[in-house]
C-alpha positions, 0 to 999 in steps of 0.5 A, spaced: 500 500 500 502 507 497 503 512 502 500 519 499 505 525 498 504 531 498 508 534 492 507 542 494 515 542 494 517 540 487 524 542 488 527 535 486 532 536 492 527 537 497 523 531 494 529 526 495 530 528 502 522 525 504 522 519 500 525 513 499 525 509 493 523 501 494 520 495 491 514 493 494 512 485 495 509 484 487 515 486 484 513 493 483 516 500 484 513 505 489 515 511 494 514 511 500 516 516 506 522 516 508 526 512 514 527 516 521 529 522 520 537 523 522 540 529 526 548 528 526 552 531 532 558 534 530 562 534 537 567 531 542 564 525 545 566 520 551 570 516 552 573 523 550 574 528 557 572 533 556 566 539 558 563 539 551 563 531 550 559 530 557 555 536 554 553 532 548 552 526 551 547 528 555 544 532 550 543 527 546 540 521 551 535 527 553 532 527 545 532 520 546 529 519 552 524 524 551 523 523 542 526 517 541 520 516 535 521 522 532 528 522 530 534 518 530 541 522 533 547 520 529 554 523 532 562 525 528 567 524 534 572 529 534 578 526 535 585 529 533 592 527 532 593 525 539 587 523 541 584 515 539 578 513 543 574 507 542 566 510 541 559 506 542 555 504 536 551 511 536 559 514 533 557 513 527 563 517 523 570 520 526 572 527 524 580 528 524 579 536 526 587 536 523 585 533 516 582 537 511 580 530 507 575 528 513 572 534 512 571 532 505 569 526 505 564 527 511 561 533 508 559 527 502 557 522 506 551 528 509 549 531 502 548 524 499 544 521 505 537 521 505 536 521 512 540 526 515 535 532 516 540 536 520 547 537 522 550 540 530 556 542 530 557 543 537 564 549 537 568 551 541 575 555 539 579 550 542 576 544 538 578 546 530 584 550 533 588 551 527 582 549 522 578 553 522 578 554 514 577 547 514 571 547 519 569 553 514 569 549 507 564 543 510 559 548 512 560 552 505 559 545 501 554 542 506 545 541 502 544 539 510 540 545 514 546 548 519 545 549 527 552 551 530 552 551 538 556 556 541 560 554 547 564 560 547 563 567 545 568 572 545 568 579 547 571 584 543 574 579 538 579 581 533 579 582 526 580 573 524 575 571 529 570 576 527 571 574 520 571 566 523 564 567 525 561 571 520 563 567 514 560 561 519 554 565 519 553 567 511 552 558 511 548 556 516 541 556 518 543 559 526 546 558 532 545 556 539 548 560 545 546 558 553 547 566 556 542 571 554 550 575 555 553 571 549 547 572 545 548 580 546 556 578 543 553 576 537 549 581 536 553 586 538 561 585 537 560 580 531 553 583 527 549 577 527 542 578 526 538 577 532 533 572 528 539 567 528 540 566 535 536 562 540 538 561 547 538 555 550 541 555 557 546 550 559 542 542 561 542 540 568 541 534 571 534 533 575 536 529 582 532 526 587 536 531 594 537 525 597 539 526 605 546 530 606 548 525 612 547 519 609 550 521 604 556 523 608 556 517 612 556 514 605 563 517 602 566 517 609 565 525 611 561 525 616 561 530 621 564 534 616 561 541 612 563 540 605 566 546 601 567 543 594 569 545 587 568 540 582 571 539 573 578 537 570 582 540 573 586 546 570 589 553 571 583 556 570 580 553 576 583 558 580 583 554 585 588 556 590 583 562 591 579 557 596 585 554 598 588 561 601 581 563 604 581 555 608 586 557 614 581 562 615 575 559 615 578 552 619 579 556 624 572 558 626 570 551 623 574 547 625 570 540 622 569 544 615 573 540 609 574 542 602 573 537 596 577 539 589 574 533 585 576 531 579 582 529 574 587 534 571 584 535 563 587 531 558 589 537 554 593 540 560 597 533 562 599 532 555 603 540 555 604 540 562 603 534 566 601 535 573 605 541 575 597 545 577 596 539 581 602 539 584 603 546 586 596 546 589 598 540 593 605 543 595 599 549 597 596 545 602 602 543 606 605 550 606 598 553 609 597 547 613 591 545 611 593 538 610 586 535 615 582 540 611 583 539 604 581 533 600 583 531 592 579 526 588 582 525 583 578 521 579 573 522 572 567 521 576 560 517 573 555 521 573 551 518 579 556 519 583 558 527 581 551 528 584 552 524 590 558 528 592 554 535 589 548 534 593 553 532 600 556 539 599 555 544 604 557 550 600 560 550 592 565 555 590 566 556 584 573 560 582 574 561 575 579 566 573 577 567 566 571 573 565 570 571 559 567 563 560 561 565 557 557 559 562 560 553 567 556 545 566 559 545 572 556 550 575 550 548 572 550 542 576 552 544 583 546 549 583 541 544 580 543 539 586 541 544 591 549 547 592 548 554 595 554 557 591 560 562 591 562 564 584 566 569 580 562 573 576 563 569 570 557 571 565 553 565 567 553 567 574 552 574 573 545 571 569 542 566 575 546 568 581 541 574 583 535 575 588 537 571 593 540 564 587 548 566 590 554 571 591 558 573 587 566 575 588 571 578 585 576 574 580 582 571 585 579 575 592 580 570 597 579 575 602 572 576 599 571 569 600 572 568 606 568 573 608 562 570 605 563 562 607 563 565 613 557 568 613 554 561 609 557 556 615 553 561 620 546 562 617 543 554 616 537 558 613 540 563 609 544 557 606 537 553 605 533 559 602 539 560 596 539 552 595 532 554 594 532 560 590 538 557 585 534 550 584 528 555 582 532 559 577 535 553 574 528 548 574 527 551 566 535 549 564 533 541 566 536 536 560 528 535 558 527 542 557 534 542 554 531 537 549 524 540 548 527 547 546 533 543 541 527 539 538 523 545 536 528 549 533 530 543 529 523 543 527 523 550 525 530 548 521 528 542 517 524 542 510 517 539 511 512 538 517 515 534 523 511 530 527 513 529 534 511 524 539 513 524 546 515 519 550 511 516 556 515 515 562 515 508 565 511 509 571 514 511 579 511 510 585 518 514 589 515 520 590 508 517 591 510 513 597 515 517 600 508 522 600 505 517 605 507 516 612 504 509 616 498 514 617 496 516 609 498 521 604 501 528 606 498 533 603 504 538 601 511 537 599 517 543 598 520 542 592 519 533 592 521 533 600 514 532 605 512 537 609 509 534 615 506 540 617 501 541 612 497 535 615 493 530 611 486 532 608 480 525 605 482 529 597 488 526 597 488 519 600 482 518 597 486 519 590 491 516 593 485 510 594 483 510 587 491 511 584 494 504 588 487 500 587 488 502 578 496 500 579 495 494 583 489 492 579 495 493 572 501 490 577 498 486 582 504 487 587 503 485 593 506 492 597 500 496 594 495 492 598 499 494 604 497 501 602 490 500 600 488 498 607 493 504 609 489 509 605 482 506 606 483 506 614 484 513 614 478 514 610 475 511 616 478 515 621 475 521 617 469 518 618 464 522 623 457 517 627 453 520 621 456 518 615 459 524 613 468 524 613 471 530 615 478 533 611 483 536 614 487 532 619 494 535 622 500 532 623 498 529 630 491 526 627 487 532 629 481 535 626 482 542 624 478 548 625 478 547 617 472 543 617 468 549 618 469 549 611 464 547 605 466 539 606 460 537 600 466 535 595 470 532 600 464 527 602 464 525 593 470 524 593 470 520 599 465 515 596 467 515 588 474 511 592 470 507 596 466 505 589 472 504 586 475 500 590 470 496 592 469 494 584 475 490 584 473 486 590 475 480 587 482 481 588 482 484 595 481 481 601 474 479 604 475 482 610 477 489 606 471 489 602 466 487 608 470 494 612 469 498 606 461 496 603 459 498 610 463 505 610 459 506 604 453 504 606 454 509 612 456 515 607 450 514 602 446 515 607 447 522 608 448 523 601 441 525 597 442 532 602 448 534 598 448 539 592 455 541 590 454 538 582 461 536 583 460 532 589 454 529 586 458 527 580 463 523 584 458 520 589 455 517 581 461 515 579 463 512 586 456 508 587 456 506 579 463 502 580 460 499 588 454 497 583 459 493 578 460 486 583 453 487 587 447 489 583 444 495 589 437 497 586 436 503 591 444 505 589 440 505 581 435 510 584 440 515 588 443 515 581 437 517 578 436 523 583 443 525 582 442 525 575 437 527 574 440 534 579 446 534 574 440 534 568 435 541 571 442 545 572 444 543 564 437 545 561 437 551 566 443 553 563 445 550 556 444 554 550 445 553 542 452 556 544 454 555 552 451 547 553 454 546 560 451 544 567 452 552 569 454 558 567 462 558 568 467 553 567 472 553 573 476 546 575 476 538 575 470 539 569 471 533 566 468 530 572 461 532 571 460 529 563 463 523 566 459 523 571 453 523 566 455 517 562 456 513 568 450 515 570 446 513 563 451 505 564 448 504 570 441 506 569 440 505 561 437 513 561 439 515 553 437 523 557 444 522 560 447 520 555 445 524 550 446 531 556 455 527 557 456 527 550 454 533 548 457 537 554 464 533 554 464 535 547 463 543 548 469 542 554 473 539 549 472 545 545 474 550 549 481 546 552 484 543 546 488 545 540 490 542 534 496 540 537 496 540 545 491 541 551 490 548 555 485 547 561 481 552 564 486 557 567 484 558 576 486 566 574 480 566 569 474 562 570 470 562 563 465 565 564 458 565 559 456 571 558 463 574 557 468 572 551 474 566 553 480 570 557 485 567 550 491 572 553 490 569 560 496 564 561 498 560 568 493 557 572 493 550 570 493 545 574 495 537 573 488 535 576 484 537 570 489 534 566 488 528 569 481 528 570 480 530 562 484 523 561 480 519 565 473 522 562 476 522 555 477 514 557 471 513 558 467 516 552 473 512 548 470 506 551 463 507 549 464 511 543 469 509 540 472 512 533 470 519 535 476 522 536 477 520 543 483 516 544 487 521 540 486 526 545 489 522 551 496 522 549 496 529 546 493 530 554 498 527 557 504 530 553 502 536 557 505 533 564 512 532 559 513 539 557 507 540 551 504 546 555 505 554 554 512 554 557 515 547 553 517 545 561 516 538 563 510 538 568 512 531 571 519 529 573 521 522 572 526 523 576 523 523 583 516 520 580 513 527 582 508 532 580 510 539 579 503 543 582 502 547 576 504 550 571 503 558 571 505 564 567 512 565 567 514 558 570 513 551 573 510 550 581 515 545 583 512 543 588 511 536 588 505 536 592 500 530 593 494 533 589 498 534 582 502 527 583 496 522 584 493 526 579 499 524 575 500 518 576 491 516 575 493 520 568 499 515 567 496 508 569 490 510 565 493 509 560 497 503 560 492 500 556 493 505 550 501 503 550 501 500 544 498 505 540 502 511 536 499 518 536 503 521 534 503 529 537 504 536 535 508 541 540 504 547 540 505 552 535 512 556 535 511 564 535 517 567 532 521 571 537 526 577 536 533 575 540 531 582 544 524 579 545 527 573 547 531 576 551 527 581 555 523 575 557 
């Protein structure tokens, strides 16, 4: 079978590159698309030692995990004449920066490819030393789209190198620079249109924030404050600046330990042996600060870098160079919690303000003694900087590293490009670290727990319904144990009438919080209860016992509430009871809160607004839902007819074409008025979830009517398919971000937003097998200065 084409470009070049010429079964000749599409990486790569050769690894295993059906990374290792290294598989080619004849035969190889989309030249001054012109005619011959990555941009360059880099920019579709003040070089010093440029900050490494005294106890340095600096180590490290500052600070702190990690460079070897090394050890002894100074001279695996960065106490940074434009190690430190110290490179000058980090002078170890000394004695103030930089760097994490790559890429290659998230294996980290031997705390700083924010019946009766679906899917034996642990503190809510109460506090007393309107708490209370009870098959007896008689209980009370969100939840809880044990009076209490649901639609539905009341506010799904269950247990096509077409109009009003935009809690929609389009922030991970499981339910019973595909666009939401490009879920801890806002990610990890999450994910296990593939939302062509501004 042929694939259609669309031959709107009938340029013969541009034809070849989107298909392939084969020869089907029958012997006769067809087209069809083409395979994957390729990305070629020009760069150092490991076991290379070098910062850009950690930089593209990382880079590439995040385009990976994050769009691994999308395209395939290929990578031309640099190597010159002293370096030789055996390379993976994803090394498919090796430039010799030193032999103009690779240059040659690799720029054929790419034009006459049929898959190589685009080329990334990862660059920096040192890596084509000397060759430049070589590096010059590649770009000039290649037929393949350009992008050159910029690791250094130098200020005030002479005539050579601004010559350098206009001839590159006369051949390439663009550069990435990862500082706003490198950007500003480009246009200013170097006349590089602003258009050409975008800035993609440096990656950073998402991390757990493990415990710092296990992990001292761990790397034998426990009972010691840690001051760090980490990298291949060179001259340029500056780091007898620290070392001259240690005496001082010892002397006040008699515990502190100061951790220089990493081995020499490679390059600095080869010129110059150990001679920094040395003279940095013969520092140590001269000042006497044998006990306080500790080399680790090792190339360390990643897993291990971020132990040692998440156990350090403070980071230094001590650059003597002005003009390092940005710092991967930098980088690294602040995404792993580290309070930071540094010189003002430009890096620093950018994400070191409001309270992210102090910046000293350049070799002024008076300065930094100064500052370590006011860090060692405020515990808080270290904590509130650790805070503010985890904040500021939340943007720049690998997988938003490689969303903002993956759209430029897009803007840079001939033809659409569709793109299909990966879905992340399922985590239940953060989930179970959320949960005491009580229930599910209720909120969380960054993804730690706050015991002090209590627990509510919203989030363990979540929880209730999030374990039941994994264990249903998993049959682990752990998740009963959490089962009978979330259905118990149900019960503990549970008042003598039937009713619960919701907010409980960390000594498991009621609060004066319960005065509030609890209609809502009580539905969601009843809706676990149902669910669980509809896998009775797989629970134990006496579980189900204790639960079918908390039900009873509740629904006693339940035909006096009138909250149309708690009714929909109490249809669906009372639907799932009745799927293992047929209750008629149940049938009839749906009926009577149907049929509620069903006078509010008609005194509000119009030809253009056809909905259950005059706004649209949160967790709207519920209610369409809601009907549809009601039509399944009761056969009445009126509640059919009344979900189907409500669920249609919400979807309307929150999905594009190419991704999902529920209503924001900034601006409720209301009828009477026009939609608030410019309003942006305000979304929350519960109404992506609960539009996940309604468009589940209305795939189940209206199959090939679009429903299906709109999950997977729902779910990309939390994998960075929103208005910011920004992850909403982090794979790392297995945690929920709590909303996405205006201008940037909530990054609490609180219980709402990760069982939401995590309902969403197992929702859609059974679609796993299924490829829809996703468009990000539509990129606006910004000015560097626009982009800049914001």
């Amino acid at each position: 079978m042929r694939t259609k084409i669309n031959f709107q470009d009938t340029n013969p070049v541009m034809i070849k590159r989107h298909l392939k010429y084969a020869v089907n079964s029958e012997g006769n000749t067809s087209y069809g698309i083409s395979a994957m599409p390729e990305i070629l990486f020009i760069t150092s790569y490991p076991p290379r030692e070098c910062g850009i050769a950690s930089y593209s690894q990382d880079l590439i295993a995040a385009l990976t995990a994050k769009f691994k059906d999308a395209f395939r990374i290929k990578i031309a290792a640099l190597e010159n004449s002293t370096e030789e290294h055996f390379y993976n598989r994803a090394v498919s080619d090796i430039l010799k920066t030193e032999n103009p004849d690779s240059y040659t035969a690799l720029s054929k190889k790419c034009n006459q490819s049929d898959t190589i989309q685009l080329i990334l030249v990862q660059h920096e001054f040192g890596l084509f030393k000397n060759n430049e012109q070589d590096l010059i005619q590649f770009l000039t011959a290649s037929e393949k789209p350009v992008i050159i990555a910029l690791h250094t941009v130098l200020p005030n360059p002479d005539q050579y190198i601004r010559e350098q880099m206009q001839q590159m920019d006369a051949v390439v579709s663009g550069f990435i620079v990862m500082t706003k003040s490198s950007a500003q070089l480009l246009m200013d010093d170097y006349r590089i249109d602003p258009e050409k440029i975008t800035v993609i900050p440096h990656g950073t490494h998402l991390v757990k924030h493990g415990d710092k005294k296990l992990l001292k106890e761990k790397y034998g340095v426990m009972g010691r404050t840690i001051l760090a600096t980490f990298g291949l180590l060179s001259s340029g490290k500056s780091i007898e600046t620290t070392l001259e500052a240690l005496p001082a600070i010892a002397a006040e702190n008699q515990d502190v330990l100061f951790l220089v990690i990493g081995k020499t460079h490679p390059s600095v070897v080869k010129n110059d042996g150990e001679n920094y090394r040395e003279f940095l050890q013969d520092k140590v002894i001269s000042l006497q600060m044998q006990n306080h100074v500790k080399f680790v001279n090792a190339y360390l695996p990643l897993a291990e870098l971020l132990d040692y960065l998440q156990l350090t106490d403070i980071y230094l940074f001590t650059s003597n160079d002005p003009n390092q434009a940005v710092s991967g190690t930098f980088s690294y430190a602040l995404s792993c919690g580290c309070p930071i110290i540094s010189t003002p490179i430009p890096h620093a000058r950018e994400v070191l303000h409001d309270g992210s980090g102090i910046i000293i002078g350049f070799g002024d170890s008076a300065q930094l003694t100064k500052e370590v000394l006011l860090l060692l004695k405020n515990t808080q103030l270290r904590k509130n900087i650790a805070a503010n930089g985890i904040h500021q760097l939340a943007p720049t994490a690998w997988e938003n590293s490689a969303i903002a790559h993956m759209q430029l890429f897009k803007k840079n290659i001939s033809g659409s490009v569709s793109l299909q998230y990966s879905v992340p294996e399922i985590n239940l980290h953060h989930f179970k670290n959320m949960t005491t031997a009580f229930g599910m705390i209720q909120f969380a700083v960054i993804n730690q727990p706050d015991i002090k924010t209590g627990y509510t019946i919203d989030d363990n009766a979540r929880a209730l319904v999030a374990i039941c679906m994994h264990y249903h899917l998993k049959r682990e034996s752990s998740d009963l144990e959490s089962i009978q642990k979330y259905y118990a503190f149900i019960q503990f809510c549970q008042q003598k009438n039937g009713s619960f109460l919701n907010y409980v506090d960390q000594h498991k007393q009621f609060t004066a919080q319960n005065d509030e309107n609890l209609e809502d708490s009580n539905g969601r209370a009843i809706w676990a209860l149902g669910f669980m009870l509809s896998f009775s098959e797989i629970l134990p007896d006496a579980l189900t016992i204790a639960a079918t008689s908390t039900m009873e209980r509740a629904l006693a009370q339940a035909s006096k509430i009138y909250s149309s969100r708690a009714m929909a939840f109490m249809i669906k809880g009372i639907y799932y009871s009745n799927k293992n044990a047929m209750n008629f009076e149940n049938i009839a209490l749906i009926k009577l809160l149907a049929n509620r649901l069903v006078q509010m639609y008609r005194h509000e539905a119009t030809p253009k607004w056809k909905w259950f009341e005059s706004y649209l506010t949160y967790g709207n799904s519920i209610l369409p839902e809601a009907l549809l269950c009601a039509y399944l247990a009761t056969g009445e096509l009126v509640y059919k007819q009344i979900a189907k077409q409500s669920f249609d109009f919400l979807l309307s009003k929150i999905f594009t074409p190419g991704a999902i935009k529920v209503i924001s809690n900034k601006g409720w929609m209301q009828s009477n008025s026009a939609p608030k389009e410019d309003v942006l922030g305000g979304e929350q991970p519960i109404d992506v979830a609960y539009t996940i499981l309604a468009l589940d339910r209305f795939n189940d019973h209206f199959s090939g009517l679009g429903y299906a595909e709109k999950m997977p666009l729902a779910l990309s939401w939390f994998s960075g398919n929103n208005h910011l490009n920004q992850i909403v879920y982090n794979p790392c801890t297995g945690g929920c971000y709590d909303g996405v806002e205006d201008h940037y990610i909530n990054l609490n990890q609180g219980a709402e937003s990760t069982v939401s999450y995590l309902m969403a994910r197992l929702t859609m296990e059974k679609y796993a097998s299924q490829k829809v593939k996703i468009q990000p939302l539509p990129i606006q062509k910004k000015t560097n200065r626009q982009s800049l501004a914001s």
